[in-house]
FIVEX-865201 format. One line per field, with one value per residue (C-alpha): residue number from 1; residue in one letter; x, y, z. Coordinates in steps of 0.001 Angstrom, whole numbers. Example, Ala and Ser with C-alpha at 12.3 -4.5 7.8 and 13.67 -1.06 7.14 Angstrom:
! FIVEX-865201
gulum = c(1	2)
pami = c(A	S)
X = c(12300	13670)
Y = c(-4500	-1060)
Z = c(7800	7140)
***
This chain:
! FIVEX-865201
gulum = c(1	2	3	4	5	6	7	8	9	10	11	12	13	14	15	16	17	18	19	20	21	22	23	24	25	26	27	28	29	30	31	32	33	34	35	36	37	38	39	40	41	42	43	44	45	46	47	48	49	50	51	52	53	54	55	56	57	58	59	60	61	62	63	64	65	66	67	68	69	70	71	72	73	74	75	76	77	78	79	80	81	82	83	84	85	86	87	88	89	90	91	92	93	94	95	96	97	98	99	100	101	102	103	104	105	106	107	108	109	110	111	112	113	114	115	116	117	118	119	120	121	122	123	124	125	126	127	128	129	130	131	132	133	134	135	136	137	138	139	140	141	142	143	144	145	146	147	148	149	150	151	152	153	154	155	156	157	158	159	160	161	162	163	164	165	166	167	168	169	170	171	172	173	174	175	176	177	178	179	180	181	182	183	184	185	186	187	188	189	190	191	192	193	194	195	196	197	198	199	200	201	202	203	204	205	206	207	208	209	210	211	212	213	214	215	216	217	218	219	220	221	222	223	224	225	226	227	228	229	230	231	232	233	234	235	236	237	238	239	240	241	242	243	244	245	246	247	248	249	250	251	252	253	254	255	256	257	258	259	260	261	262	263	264	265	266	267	268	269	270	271	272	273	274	275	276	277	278	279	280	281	282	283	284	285	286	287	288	289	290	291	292	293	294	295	296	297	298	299	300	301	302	303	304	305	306	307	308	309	310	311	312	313	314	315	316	317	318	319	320	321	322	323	324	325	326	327	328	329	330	331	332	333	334	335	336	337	338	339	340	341	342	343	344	345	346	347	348	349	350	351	352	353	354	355	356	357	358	359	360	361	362	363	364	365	366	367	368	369	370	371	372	373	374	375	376	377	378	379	380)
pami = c(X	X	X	X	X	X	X	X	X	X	X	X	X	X	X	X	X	X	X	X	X	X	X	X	X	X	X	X	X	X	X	X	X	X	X	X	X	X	X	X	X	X	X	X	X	X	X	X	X	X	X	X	X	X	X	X	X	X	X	X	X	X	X	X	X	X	X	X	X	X	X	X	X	X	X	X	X	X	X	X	X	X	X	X	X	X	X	X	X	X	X	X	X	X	X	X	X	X	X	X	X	X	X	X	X	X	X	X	X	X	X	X	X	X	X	X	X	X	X	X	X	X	X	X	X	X	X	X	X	X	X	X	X	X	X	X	X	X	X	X	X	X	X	X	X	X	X	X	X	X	X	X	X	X	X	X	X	X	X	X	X	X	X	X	X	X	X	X	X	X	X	X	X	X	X	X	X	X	X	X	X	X	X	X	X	X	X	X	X	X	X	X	X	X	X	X	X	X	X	X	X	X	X	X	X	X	X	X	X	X	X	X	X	X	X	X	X	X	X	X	X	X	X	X	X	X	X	X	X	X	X	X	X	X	X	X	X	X	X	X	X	X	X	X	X	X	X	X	X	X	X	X	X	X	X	X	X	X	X	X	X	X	X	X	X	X	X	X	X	X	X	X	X	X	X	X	X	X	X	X	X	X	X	X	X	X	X	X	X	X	X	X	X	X	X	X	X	X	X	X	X	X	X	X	X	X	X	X	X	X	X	X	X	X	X	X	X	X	X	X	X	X	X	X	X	X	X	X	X	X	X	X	X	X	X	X	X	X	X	X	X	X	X	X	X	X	X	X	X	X	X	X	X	X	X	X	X	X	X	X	X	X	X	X	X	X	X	X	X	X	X	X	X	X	X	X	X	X	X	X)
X = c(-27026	-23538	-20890	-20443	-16632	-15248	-13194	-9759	-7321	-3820	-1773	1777	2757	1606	2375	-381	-2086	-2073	-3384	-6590	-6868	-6928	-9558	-11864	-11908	-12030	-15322	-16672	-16502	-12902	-10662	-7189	-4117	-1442	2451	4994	9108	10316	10217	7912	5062	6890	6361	9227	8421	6497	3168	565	-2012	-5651	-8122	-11814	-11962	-9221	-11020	-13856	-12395	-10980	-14073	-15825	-13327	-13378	-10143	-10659	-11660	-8169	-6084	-6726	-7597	-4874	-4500	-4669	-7590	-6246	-8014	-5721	-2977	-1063	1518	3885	7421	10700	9131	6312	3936	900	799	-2576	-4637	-6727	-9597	-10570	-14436	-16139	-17544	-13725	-11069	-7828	-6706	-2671	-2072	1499	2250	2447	-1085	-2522	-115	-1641	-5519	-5377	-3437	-6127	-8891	-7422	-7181	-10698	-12171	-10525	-7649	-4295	-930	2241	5599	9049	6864	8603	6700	8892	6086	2539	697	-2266	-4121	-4143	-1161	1239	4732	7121	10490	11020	9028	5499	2972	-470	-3663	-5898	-9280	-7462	-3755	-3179	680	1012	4954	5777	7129	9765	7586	9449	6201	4833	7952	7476	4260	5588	2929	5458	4970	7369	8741	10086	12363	11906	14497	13159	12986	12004	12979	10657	10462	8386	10082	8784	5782	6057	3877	3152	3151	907	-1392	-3920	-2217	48	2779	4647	7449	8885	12371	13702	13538	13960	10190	9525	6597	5395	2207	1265	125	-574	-381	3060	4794	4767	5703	8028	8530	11589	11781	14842	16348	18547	21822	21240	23701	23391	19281	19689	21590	20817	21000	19363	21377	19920	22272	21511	17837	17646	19559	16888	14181	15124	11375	12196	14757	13384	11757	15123	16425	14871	15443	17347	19472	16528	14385	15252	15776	13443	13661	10400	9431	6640	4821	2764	1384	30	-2737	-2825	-4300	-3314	-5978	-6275	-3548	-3885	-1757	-2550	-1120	2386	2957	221	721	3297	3446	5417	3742	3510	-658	-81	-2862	-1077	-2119	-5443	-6235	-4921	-7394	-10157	-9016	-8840	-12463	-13876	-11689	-13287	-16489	-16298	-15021	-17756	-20005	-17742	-17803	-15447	-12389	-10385	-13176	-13587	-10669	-10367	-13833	-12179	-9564	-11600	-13573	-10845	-7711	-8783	-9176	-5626	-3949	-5190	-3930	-206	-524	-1364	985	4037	3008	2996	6452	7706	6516	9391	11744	11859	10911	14139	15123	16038	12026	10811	8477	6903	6188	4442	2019	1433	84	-1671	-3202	-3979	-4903	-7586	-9003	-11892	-11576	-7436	-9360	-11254	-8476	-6501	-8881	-10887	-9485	-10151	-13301	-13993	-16714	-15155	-17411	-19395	-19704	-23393	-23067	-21621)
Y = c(-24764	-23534	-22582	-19182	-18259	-16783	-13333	-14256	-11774	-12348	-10723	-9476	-9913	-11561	-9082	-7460	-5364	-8456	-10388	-8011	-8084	-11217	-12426	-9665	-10547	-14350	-13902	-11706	-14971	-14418	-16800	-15082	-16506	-14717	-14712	-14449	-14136	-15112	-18874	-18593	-16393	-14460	-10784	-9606	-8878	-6111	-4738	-3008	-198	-920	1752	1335	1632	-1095	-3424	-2706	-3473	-6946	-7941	-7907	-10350	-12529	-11853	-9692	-12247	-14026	-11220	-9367	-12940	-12343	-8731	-5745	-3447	199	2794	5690	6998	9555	11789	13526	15982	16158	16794	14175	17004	15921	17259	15742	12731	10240	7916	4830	3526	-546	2038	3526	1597	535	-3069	-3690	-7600	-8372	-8569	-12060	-12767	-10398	-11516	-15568	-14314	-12680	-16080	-18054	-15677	-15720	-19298	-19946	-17727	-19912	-17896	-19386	-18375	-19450	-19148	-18805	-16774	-13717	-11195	-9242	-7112	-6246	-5330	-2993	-5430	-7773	-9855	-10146	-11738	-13517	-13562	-17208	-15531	-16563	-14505	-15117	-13138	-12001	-9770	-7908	-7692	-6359	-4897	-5012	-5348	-2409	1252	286	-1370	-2200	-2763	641	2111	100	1340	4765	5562	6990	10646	10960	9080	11098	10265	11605	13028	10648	6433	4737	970	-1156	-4444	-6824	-6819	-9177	-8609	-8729	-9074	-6049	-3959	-1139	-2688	-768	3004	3432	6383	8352	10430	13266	14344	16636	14700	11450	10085	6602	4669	1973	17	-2691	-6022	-8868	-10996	-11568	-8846	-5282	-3428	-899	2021	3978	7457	9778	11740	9638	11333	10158	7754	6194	6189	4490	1436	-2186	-3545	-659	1263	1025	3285	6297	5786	5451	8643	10522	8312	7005	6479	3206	1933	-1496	-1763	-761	-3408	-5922	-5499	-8154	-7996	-8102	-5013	-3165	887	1816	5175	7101	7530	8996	7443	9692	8157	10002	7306	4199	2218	2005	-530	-3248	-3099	-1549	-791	-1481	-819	942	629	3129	5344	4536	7375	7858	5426	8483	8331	4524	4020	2827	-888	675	2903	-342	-2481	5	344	-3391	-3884	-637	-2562	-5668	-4349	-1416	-4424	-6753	-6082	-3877	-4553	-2192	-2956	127	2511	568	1085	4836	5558	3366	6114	8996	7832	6873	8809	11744	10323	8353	11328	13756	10654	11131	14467	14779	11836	13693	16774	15106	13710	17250	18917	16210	16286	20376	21435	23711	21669	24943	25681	22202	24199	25953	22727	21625	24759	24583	20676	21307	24321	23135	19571	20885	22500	20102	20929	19536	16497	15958	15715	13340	11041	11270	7845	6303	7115	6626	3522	1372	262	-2546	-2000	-1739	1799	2761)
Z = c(-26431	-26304	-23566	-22813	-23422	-20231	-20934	-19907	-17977	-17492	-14282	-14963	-10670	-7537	-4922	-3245	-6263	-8667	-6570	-5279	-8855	-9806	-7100	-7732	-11647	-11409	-8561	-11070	-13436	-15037	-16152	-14105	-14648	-12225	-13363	-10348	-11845	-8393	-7695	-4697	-3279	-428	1784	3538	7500	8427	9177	7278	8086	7012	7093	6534	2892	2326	5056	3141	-255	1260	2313	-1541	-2297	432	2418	4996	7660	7058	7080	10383	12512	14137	13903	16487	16073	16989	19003	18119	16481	18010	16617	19593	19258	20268	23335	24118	23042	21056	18159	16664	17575	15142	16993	15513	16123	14635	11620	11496	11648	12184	11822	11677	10466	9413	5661	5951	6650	4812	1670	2368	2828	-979	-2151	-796	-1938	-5267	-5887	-4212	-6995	-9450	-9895	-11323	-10297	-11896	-10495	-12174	-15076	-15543	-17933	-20728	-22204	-22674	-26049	-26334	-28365	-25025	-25592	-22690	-23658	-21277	-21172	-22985	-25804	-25280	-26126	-24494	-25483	-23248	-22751	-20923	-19492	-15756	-15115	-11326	-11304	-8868	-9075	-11338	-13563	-16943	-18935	-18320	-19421	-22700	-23323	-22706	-19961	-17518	-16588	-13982	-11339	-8521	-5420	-2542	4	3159	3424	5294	7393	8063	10552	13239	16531	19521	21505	25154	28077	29509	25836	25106	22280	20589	20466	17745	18689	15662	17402	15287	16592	13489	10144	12015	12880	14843	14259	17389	15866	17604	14955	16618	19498	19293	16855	16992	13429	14458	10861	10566	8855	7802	5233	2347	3523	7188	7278	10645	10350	7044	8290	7600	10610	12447	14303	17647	19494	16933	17070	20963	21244	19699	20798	24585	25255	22836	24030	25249	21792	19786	21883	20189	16801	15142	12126	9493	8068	4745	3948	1094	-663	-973	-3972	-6582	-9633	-11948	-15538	-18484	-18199	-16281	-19354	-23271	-24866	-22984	-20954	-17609	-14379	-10982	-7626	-7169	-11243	-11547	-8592	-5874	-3420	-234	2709	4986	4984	4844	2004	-612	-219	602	-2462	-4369	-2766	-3508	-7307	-7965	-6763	-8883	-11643	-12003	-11745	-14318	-16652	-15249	-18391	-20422	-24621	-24886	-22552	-23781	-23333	-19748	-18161	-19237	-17638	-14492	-14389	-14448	-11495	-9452	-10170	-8994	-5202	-5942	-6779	-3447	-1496	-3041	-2943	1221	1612	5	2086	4878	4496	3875	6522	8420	5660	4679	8311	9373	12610	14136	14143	15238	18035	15455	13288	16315	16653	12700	13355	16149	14312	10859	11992	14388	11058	10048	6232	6884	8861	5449	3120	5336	5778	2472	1360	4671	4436	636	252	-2440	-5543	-5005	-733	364	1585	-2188)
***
């Protein structure tokens, strides 16, 4: 009796959405191979916010366990003004939560969940195209055929543009710096604090037992708020309540512009995109990672017994986009609602918040994705 021929895939990426990808597929019985350009598997320093549904999503492929062991679990997020006033409030409950692991572990548990599904990953493989018949192409001119090709190679991903599936990519007028700064004893550790103070916001989450992942937002032509290293004195001005946090910022952290990624379609044949190739949206609502978590699971199983991979992935799309796209859609509003505010009226901003976020249809739409149950979870 024969061998049944495994379908292979092959993984254009090895950041967080190739990855996801590539463990869900190979524990689904795929053979994955996973190409990385960069020499080494690295994640610069910061945290990461996961909500329920990406907790959830980790968990069908094995890595949640390892990627919040040594994480906080948060009991609320609170949102305050220029004044200390609160301007909404989210709770977090064990059916609802809030788990904040640095990058670092999270990036090693979907390595290791990866390669314990059989997963391959290559370094110093850097991809130069994909074709629709399932070919993927390096850049030393290889050209390796596949059942089906995933493109998880970021916002400025060169292999969409190839395959012309670009509908616009739009930057937006805030970015954002983000770093791990020291824990010490004594630190409030399960509250994370976003203070607004005119387009300038300040993000205190507290990650683990010995980092907290302090997030930095301004406007692009805020040139103090945009420096590399932070500039303390500017930020302490506006925010004096973090001053002994500011304080211990090294030289580290990066400014990254906020940006937008629309497609015409995320797939053409049997190539697909993943993660911020397909949809990068402004980390505001802090589900990016999340809704790409969620997508690679509902991948690999709405390929699981596919015959027809192109057909496949464009019924994948229809049921997820639509959730994908609300997310980028509240996550840009939020951001302008900081960015576009007149400063002059930052009282009023406050009474809109504390207004329309008291609204339990608002409530809904902001945490629809949080509470989405990914494909595959027993409670789908």
């Amino acid at each position: 009796m024969g061998s049944v021929t495994r379908r292979r895939a092959e993984v254009a990426g090895a950041g967080l959405a190739g990855l996801a990808v590539g463990a869900a597929l190979a524990s689904r019985g795929w053979q994955v191979r996973i190409h990385e350009r960069a020499p080494e598997l690295r994640m610069f320093g910061a945290g990461i916010w996961l909500w329920e549904n990406g907790l959830r999503s980790l968990r069908l492929i094995g890595a949640e366990q390892a990627a919040v062991r040594n994480a906080k679990q948060i009991k609320e997020w609170l949102v305050v003004d220029q004044h200390g006033a609160e301007m909404f409030r989210r709770d977090f409950t064990d059916d609802d939560k809030m788990v904040l692991p640095v990058r670092a572990d999270l990036y090693q548990a979907l390595i290791d969940s990866a390669t314990s599904a059989g997963a391959e990953i290559v370094t110093s493989s850097a991809v130069a195209d994909a074709d629709p018949d399932g070919t993927l192409v390096l850049a030393d001119g290889r050209r390796l055929a596949a059942d089906v090709v995933v493109i998880a190679d970021g916002a400025f991903s060169r292999i969409r543009e190839s395959l012309l599936l670009t509908d616009r990519m739009s930057y937006l007028r805030e970015g954002y710096i983000r770093l791990l700064v020291p824990k010490n004893p004594g630190d409030q550790d399960t509250q994370i604090i976003e203070s607004w103070q005119g387009t300038r916001r300040l993000l205190y989450c507290p990650s683990s037992d010995d980092f907290h992942y302090i997030a930095f937002s301004c406007l692009v032509s805020d040139r103090d708020g945009r420096k590399i290293p932070v500039h303390k004195q500017s930020w302490a001005a506006d925010f004096p309540a973090f001053t002994d946090i500011l304080e211990r910022i090294g030289d580290d952290g990066r400014w990254d512009r906020g940006m937008t990624v629309r497609c015409r379609s995320w797939s053409e044949g049997k190539v697909v995109l993943v993660g911020d190739a397909a949809h990068a949206q402004a980390p505001n609502l802090a589900q990016g990672a999340n809704m790409t978590f969620t997508n690679a699971v509902s991948l690999a199983a709405a390929l699981e017994k596919a015959t027809d991979i192109p057909a496949a992935l464009q019924r994948w799309e229809r049921r997820e986009r639509p959730l994908t796209d609300h997310v980028q859609r509240w996550s840009h509003g939020y951001g302008w609602i900081v960015s576009m505010w007149p400063e002059h009226l930052a009282d009023a901003r406050t009474r809109f918040l504390q207004f329309a976020t008291s609204i339990p249809w608002v409530d809904a739409q902001l945490n629809r994705a949080a509470r989405h149950i990914p494909v595959g979870d027993p409670g789908d």
